[in-house]
N, C-alpha and C positions, 0 to 999 in steps of 0.2 A: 385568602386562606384563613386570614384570624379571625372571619367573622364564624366560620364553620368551625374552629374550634369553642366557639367561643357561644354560638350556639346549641353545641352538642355541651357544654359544662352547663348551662343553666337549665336545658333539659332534665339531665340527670341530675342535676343537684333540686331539684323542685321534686324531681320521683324521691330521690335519696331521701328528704328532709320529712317524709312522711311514711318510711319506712325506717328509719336507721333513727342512733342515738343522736341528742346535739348537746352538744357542752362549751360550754363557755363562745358562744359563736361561730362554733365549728359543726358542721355535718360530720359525724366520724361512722368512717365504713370500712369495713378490711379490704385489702388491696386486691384480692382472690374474684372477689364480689364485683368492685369495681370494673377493672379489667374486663371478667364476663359481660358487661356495660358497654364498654366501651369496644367491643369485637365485633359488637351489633353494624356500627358503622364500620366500614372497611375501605374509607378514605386512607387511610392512617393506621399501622400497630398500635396498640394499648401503650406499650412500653411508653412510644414516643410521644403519644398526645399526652399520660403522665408527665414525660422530661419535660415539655412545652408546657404545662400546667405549673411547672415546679418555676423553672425560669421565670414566668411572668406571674411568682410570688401566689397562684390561684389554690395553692393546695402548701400547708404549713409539715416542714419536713425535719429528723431528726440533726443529720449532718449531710455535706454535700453529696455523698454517693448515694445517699436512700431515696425512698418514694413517702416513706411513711413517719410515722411520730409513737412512741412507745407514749402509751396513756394509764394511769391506774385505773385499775376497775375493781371493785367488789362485786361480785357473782356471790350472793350467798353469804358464808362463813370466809369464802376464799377470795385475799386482796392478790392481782397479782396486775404486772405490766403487760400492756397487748399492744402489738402495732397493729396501727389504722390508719387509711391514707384521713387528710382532716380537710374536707372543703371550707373555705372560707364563705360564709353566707352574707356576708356584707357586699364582699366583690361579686356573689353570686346577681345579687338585689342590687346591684350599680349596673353590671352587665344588661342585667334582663331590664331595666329603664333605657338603657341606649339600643338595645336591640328595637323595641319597643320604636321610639323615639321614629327610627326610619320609616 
């Protein structure tokens, strides 16, 4: 089972990384987005392949009960904080070599 999650995070972190922001090593994408993503497969709820992402450290989170990371962002004139879920792109590129690998 952890290859299909684990399959299905380097999928969409390879779509994500060419559509979304990336900062400081992270893919950052709103959780809204994500989700819609991840409903496509129906192995699994979003909620829980997030909780499973969270636990095996795949996704950088504010505090224990979140999914997400509040990030500064300037839009324009306007600084404000937004939560994003934030893929990790190194774990992403560690994963997709061992996928690979078999």
């Amino acid at each position: 089972m952890l290859e299909i999650y684990a399959k299905e995070y380097v999928a969409i972190g390879k779509y994500l990384q060419k559509k979304e922001r990336i900062h400081k090593g992270y893919v950052l994408v709103e959780k809204k987005k994500l989700e819609g993503l991840l409903d496509k497969n129906r192995y699994d709820t979003a909620a829980n392949k997030l909780h499973i992402w969270k636990v095996l450290k795949w996704i950088d989170t504010d505090a224990d009960g979140r999914l997400t990371k509040r990030i500064y962002v300037c839009e324009g004139e306007q600084k404000t904080y937004k939560p994003f879920v934030k893929i990790n792109m190194a774990i992403l590129e560690q994963l997709q070599v061992l996928l690979n690998a078999n």
